[in-house]
C-alpha positions as CSV (number, residue, x, y, z in Angstrom):
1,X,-57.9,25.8,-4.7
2,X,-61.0,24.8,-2.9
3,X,-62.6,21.3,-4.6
4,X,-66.1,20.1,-3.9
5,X,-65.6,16.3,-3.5
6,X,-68.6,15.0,-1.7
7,X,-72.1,15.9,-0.2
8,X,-72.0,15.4,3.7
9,X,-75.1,12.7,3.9
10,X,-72.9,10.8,1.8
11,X,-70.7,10.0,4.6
12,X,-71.5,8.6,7.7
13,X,-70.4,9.1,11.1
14,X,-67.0,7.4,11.8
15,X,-67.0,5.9,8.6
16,X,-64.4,7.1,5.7
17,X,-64.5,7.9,1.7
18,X,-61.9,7.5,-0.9
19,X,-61.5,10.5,-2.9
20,X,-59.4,11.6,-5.9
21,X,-58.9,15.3,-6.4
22,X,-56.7,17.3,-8.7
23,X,-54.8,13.4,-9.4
24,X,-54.2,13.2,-5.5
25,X,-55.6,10.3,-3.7
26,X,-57.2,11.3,-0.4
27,X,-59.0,9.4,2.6
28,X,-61.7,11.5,3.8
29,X,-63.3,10.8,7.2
30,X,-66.1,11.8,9.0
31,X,-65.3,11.9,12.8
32,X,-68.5,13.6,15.1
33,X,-69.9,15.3,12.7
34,X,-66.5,17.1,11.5
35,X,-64.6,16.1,8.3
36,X,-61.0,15.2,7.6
37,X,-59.0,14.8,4.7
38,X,-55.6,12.7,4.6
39,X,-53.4,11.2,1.6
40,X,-54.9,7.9,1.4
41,X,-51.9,5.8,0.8
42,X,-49.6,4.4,3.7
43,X,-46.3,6.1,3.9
44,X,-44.9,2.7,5.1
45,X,-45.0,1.0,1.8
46,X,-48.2,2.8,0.3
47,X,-51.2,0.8,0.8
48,X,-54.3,1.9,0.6
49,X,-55.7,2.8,3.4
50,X,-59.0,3.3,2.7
51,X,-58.4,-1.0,2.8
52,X,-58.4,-0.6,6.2
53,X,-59.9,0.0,9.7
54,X,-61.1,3.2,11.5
55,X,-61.5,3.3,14.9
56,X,-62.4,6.4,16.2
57,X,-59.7,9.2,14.8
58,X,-57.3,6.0,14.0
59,X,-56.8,4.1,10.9
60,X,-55.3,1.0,10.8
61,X,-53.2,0.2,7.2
62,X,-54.7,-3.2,6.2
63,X,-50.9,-4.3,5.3
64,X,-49.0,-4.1,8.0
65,X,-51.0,-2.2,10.9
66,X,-49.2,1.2,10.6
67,X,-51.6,3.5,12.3
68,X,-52.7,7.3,11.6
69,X,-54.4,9.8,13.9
70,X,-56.7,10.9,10.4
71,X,-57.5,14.6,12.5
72,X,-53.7,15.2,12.3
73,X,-52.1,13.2,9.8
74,X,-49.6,11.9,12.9
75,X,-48.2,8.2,12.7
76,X,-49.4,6.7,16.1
77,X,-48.1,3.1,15.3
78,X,-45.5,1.4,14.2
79,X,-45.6,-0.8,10.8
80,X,-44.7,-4.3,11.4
81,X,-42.9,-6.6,9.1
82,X,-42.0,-9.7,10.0
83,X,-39.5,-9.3,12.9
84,X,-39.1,-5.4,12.2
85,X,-40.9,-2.3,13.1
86,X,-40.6,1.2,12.0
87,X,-42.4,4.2,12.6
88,X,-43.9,5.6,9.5
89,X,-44.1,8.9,8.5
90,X,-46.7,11.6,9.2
91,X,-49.9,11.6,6.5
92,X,-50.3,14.9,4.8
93,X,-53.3,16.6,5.4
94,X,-55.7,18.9,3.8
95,X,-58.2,21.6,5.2
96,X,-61.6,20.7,4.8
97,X,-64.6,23.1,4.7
98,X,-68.3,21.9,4.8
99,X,-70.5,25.1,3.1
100,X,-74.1,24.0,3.6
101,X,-74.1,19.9,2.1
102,X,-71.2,20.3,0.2
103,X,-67.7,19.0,1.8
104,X,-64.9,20.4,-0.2
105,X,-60.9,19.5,0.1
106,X,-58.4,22.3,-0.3
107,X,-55.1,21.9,-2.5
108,X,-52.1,23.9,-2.7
């Protein structure tokens, strides 16, 4: 199913929009003028990541700087905690399709 979540002015370059669709909480993120949509919490210990930084295609989890590529869902940080690391898992990630000024997210 194909859900119509925002319209694209609403969202400006490199900057990022928490969305709920269907009772599943997405980051969506506007990267050059393409869109991407990514479960918005942490898979570390499931902050919100919307609470935190992007730079460029990264986001940075306010908590404890686990870091997402948001174009591919891929952990490219480690999550620190006190004297421990660990690698988080992958985001999941949903197609996104822009159809004139509407930007819609696709669920299973």
């Amino acid at each position: 199913m194909k859900y119509t979540v925002v319209e694209a002015s609403e969202i400006a370059n490199g900057a990022m929009k928490a969305v709920d669709v269907e009772g599943q909480e997405l980051l969506l993120a506007r990267i050059e003028d393409a869109y991407y949509a990514v479960a918005r919490r942490c898979t570390h210990m499931g902050e919100n990541l919307c609470d935190g930084r992007l730079d460029g295609r990264v986001v940075t989890c306010p908590r404890h700087g686990a870091r997402f590529d948001v174009t591919t869902g891929k952990a490219v940080g480690k999550a620190k905690l006190l004297f421990m690391s660990t690698t988080p898992k992958d985001l999941a990630t949903y197609p996104v399709k822009v159809d004139g000024a509407e930007v819609s997210i696709g669920l299973p």
